[in-house]
C-alpha positions in Angstrom: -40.9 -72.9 -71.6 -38.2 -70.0 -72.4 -35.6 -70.3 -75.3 -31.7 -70.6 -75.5 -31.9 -66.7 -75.0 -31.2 -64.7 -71.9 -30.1 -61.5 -70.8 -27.8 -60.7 -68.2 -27.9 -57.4 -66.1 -24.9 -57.2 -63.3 -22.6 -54.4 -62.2 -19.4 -57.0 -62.3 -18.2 -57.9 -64.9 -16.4 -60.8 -63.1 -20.0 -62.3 -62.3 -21.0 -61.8 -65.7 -18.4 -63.9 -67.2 -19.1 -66.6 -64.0 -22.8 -66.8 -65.2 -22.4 -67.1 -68.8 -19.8 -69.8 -68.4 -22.2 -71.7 -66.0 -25.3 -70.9 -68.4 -23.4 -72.3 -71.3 -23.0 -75.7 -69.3 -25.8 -76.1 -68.3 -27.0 -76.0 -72.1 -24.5 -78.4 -72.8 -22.5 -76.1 -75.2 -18.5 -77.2 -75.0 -16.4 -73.7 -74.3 -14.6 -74.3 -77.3 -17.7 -74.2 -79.5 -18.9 -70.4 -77.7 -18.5 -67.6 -80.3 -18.1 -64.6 -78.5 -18.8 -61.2 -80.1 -19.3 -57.8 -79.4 -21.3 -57.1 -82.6 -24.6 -58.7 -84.3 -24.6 -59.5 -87.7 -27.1 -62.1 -89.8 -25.9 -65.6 -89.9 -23.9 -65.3 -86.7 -25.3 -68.4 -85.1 -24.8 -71.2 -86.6 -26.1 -74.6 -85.5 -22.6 -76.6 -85.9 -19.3 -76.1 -86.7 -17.2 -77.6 -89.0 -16.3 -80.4 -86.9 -20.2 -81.0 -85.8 -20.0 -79.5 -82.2 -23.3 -77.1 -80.9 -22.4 -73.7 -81.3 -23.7 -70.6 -79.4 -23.3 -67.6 -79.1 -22.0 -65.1 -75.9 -22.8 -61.1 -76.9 -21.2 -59.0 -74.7 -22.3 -55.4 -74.6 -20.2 -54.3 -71.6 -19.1 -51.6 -73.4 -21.7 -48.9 -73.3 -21.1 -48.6 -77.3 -21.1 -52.1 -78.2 -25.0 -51.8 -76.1 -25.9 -49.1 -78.1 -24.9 -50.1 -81.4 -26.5 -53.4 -80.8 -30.2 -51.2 -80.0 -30.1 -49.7 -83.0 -30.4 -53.2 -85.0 -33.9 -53.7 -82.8 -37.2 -52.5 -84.2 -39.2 -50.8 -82.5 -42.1 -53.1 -80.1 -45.0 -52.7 -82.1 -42.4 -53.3 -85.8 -41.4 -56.5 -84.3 -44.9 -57.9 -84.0 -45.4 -56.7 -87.9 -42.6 -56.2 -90.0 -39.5 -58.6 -91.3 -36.9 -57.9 -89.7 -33.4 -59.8 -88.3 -34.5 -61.1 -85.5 -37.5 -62.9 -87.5 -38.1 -66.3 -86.4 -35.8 -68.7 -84.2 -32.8 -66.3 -84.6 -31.2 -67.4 -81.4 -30.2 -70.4 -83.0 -29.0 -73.0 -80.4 -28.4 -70.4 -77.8 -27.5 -66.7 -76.9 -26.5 -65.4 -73.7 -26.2 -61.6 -74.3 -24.3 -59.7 -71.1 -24.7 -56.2 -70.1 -23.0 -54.3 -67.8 -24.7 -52.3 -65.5 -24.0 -48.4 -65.6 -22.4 -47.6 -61.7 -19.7 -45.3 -61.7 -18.4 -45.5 -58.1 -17.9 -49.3 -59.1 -17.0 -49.9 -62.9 -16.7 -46.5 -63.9 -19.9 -47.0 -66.8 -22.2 -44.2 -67.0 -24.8 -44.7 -69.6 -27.5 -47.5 -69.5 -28.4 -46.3 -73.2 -29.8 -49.6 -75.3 -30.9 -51.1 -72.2 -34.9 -51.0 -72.9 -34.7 -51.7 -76.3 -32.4 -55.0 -75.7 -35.1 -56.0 -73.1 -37.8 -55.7 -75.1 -36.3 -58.3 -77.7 -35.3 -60.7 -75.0 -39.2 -60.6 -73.9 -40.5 -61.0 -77.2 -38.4 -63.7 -78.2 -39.4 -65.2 -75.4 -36.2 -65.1 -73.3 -35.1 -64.9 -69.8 -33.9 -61.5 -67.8 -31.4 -61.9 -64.8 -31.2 -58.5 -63.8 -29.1 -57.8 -60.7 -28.7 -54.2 -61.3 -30.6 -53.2 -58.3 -28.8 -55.1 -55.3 -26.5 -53.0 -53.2 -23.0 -53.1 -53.3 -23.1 -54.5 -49.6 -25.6 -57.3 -50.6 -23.4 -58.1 -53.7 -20.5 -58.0 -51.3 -22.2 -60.9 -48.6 -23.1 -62.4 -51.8 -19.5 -63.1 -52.9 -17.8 -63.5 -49.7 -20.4 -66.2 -48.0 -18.2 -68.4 -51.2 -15.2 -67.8 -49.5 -14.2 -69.6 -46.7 -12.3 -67.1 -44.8 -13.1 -66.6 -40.8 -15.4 -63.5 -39.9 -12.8 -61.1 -38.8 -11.0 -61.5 -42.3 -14.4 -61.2 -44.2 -15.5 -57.8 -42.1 -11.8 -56.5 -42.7 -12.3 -57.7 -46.5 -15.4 -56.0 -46.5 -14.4 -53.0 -45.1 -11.0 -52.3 -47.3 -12.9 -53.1 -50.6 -15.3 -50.2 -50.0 -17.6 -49.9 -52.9 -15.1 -51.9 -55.3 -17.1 -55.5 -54.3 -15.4 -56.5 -58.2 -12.2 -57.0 -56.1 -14.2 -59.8 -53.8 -15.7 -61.3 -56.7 -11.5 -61.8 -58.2 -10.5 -62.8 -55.0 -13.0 -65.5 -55.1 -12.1 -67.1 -58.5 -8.6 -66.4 -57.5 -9.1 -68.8 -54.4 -10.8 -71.1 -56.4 -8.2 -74.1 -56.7 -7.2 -73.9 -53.0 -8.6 -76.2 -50.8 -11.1 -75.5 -48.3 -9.6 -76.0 -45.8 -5.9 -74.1 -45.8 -8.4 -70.6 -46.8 -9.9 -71.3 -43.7 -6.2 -71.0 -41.9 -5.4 -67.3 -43.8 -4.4 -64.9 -42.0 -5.6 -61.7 -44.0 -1.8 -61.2 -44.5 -1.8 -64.5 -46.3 -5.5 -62.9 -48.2 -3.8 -59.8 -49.4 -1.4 -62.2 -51.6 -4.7 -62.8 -53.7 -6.1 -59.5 -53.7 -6.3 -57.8 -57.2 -4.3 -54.9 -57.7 -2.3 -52.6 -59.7 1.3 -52.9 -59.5 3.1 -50.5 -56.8 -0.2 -50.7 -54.7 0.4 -50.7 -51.3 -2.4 -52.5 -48.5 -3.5 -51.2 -44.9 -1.0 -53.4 -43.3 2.0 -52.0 -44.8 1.3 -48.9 -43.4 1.3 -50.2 -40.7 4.1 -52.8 -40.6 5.9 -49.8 -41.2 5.0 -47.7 -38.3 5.6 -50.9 -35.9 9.4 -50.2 -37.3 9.6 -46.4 -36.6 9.9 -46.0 -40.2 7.6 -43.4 -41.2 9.3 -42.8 -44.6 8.1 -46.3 -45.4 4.6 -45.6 -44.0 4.5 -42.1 -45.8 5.3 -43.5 -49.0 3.0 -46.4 -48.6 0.3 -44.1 -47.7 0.8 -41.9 -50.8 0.3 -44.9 -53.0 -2.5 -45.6 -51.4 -3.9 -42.5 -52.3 -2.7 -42.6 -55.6 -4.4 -45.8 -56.6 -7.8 -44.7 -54.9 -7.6 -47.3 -52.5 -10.6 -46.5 -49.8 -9.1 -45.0 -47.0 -11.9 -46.3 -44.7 -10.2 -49.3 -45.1 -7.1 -48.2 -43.9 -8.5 -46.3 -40.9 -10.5 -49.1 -40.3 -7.0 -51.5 -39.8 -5.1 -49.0 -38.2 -8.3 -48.9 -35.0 -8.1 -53.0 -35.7 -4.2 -53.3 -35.3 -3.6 -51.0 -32.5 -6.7 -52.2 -30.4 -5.4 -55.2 -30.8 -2.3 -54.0 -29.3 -3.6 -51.9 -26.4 -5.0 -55.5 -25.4 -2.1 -56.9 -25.8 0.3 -54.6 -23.6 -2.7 -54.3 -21.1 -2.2 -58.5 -20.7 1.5 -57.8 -20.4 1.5 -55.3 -17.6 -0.7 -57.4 -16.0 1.8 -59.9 -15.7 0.3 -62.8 -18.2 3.4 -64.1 -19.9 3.6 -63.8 -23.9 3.0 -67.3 -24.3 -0.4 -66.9 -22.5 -1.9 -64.3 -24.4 -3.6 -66.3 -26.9 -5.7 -67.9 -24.0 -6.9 -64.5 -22.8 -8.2 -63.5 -26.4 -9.9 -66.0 -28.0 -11.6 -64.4 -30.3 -8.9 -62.9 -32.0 -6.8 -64.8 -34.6 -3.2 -66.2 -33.2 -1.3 -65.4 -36.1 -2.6 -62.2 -35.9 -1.6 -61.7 -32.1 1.8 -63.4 -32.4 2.7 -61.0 -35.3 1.5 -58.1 -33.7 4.0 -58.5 -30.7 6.8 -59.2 -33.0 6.4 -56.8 -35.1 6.2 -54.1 -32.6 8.9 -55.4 -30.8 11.1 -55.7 -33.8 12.7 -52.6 -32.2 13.7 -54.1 -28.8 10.6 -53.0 -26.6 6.8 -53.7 -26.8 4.7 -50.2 -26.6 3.2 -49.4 -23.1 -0.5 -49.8 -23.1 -0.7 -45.4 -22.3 1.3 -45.3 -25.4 -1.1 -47.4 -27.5 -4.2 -46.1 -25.9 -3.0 -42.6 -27.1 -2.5 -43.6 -30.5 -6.2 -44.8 -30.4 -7.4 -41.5 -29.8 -5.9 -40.6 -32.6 -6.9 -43.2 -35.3 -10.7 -42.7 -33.5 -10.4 -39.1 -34.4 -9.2 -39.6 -38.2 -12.5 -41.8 -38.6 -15.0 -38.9 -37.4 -13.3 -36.5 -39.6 -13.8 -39.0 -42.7 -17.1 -39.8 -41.4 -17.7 -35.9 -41.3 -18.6 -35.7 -37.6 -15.5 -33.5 -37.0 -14.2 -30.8 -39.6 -11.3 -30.8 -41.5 -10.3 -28.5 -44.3 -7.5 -31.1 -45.0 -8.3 -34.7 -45.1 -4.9 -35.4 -46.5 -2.3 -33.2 -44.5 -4.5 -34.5 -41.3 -3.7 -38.2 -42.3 -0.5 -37.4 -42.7 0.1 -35.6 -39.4 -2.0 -38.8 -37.6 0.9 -41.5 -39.4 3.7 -39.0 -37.9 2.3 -38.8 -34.9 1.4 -42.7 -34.2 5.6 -42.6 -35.4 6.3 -40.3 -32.8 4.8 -42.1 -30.2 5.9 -45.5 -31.1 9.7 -44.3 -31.0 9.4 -42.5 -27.7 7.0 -45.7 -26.6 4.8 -42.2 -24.4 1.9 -40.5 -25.6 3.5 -37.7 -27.5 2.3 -34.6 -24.3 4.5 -37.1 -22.0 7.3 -37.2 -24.3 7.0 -33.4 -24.9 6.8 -32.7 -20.6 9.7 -35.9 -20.3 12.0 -33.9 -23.2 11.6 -30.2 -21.9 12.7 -31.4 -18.3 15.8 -32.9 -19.8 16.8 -29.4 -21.7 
């Protein structure tokens, strides 16, 4: 049978303070009676407090230091088999969970694993338990969170998408949505999502940029874009929304020419989400006239070319300027409600 002791390995930090919180419950130790520390001194642990509650103990070496520091208190293997030492006998007390974040750059910024093998070897010869996640993939850790979440499919693949390798932001999102009930998640619209989504302030989300556009006001857009950038926010993400919004709206314009009346359109998608379709006819119609499908279908072209440049199947010496040209462009078109060759032919006629 393992001892009160166990190491924690993860790349978020959000599920490392989820598992020791549900580790400490199921040992029975009240929250108020968890001594958290990011250093290890003798007489630490102690078995009660002065009011007789079950103390424990939560080390957290997220920080690469606080790791390291605590390594060098930890004999060598073969010293802690022979000599006296600090962690002699049952120095755990009534329970330690120790938590380490793992070193991933792209996703927490932490680059050193330094202290790691030394901390294992104590957890193993006190007889401990390691949870080491540090190998899943960020996409495993991402299905991980979001199969907690009760959002639709077409919210979770968008979720998925605009987090990029940043999965921390699903794991918030899910302890954000914890005291909603079940079932008005399951009516979000990822409008409604976004709400909950951590994020620094000023940060602007794909569908600004493009609630924007749907105006004609590429100032707005422009300016949502750049904070985008500014605040590292995956532009796959965006790219991705901007093919997902305006295919969406190709199919819609292609049911109106058709002659199915607005209130129909719903019937003749059913897979897509009828907040989503309602709002994308009023938004792009906010400005009197909803876009002709050979409008939209050239503004497709477009966002499909932005995503094989990022992809790298088409060159581009600059990413940036290009993005910026594709927003002005989709702008263009929008306004003039014609692809923007048309408009070009349409205007030189009139001079």
């Amino acid at each position: 049978m393992k001892n009160n002791l166990i190491l924690i390995i993860d790349k978020s930090s959000t599920n490392l303070l989820k598992r020791q919180e549900e580790i400490f419950q199921k040992w029975k130790i009240n929250k108020d009676d968890v001594i958290k520390s990011t250093t290890w001194r003798k007489g630490l642990v102690q078995s009660k407090n002065l009011f007789g509650g079950v103390q424990a103990v939560w080390l957290d070496l997220s920080e690469a230091q606080a790791a390291v520091n605590f390594s060098k208190l930890i004999p060598t293997k073969k010293k802690l088999n022979e000599d006296k030492h600090l962690f002699n006998g049952k120095w755990w007390g009534n329970g330690v969970v120790i938590t380490f974040l793992y070193p991933d750059k792209a996703i927490n910024g932490k680059e050193s694993s330094a202290g790691l093998a030394a901390i294992k070897t104590l957890v193993e010869y006190s007889n401990g338990t390691i949870e080491d996640n540090s190998s899943k993939r960020v996409d495993t850790l991402k299905t991980d969170v979001l199969k907690n979440i009760p959002l639709n499919t077409s919210i979770k693949n968008q979720l998925r998408e605009y987090v990029g390798e940043n999965f921390e932001a699903l794991a918030m999102l899910e302890k954000a949505l914890k005291n909603i009930p079940k079932e008005e998640i399951q009516k979000f619209s990822i409008q409604d999502v976004a709400v909950y989504l951590p994020a620094k302030s000023g940060v602007k989300l794909p569908w600004d940029v493009t609630g924007a556009l749907d105006k004609h006001n590429i100032a707005q857009a422009l300016d949502c874009y750049n904070r985008m950038v500014n605040n590292k926010v995956p532009m796959f993400g965006l790219i991705s929304w901007l093919n997902r919004h305006y295919q969406l709206a190709y199919e819609i314009a292609a049911l109106l020419e058709s002659g199915v009346p607005r209130r129909d359109v719903t019937k003749y998608l059913p897979k897509q989400n009828a907040y989503a379709i309602n709002s994308t006819i009023r938004d792009l119609e906010s400005n009197g006239t909803y876009p002709k499908s050979e409008t939209l279908e050239y503004i497709l072209k477009q966002t499909t070319e932005l995503n094989l440049y990022y992809k790298g199947e088409l060159r581009c010496i600059d990413k940036d300027n290009h993005f910026r040209n594709v927003l002005t462009k989709i702008n263009i078109a929008l306004k003039c409600n014609a692809p923007l060759q048309s408009w070009k032919e349409n205007n030189d006629k009139r001079i």
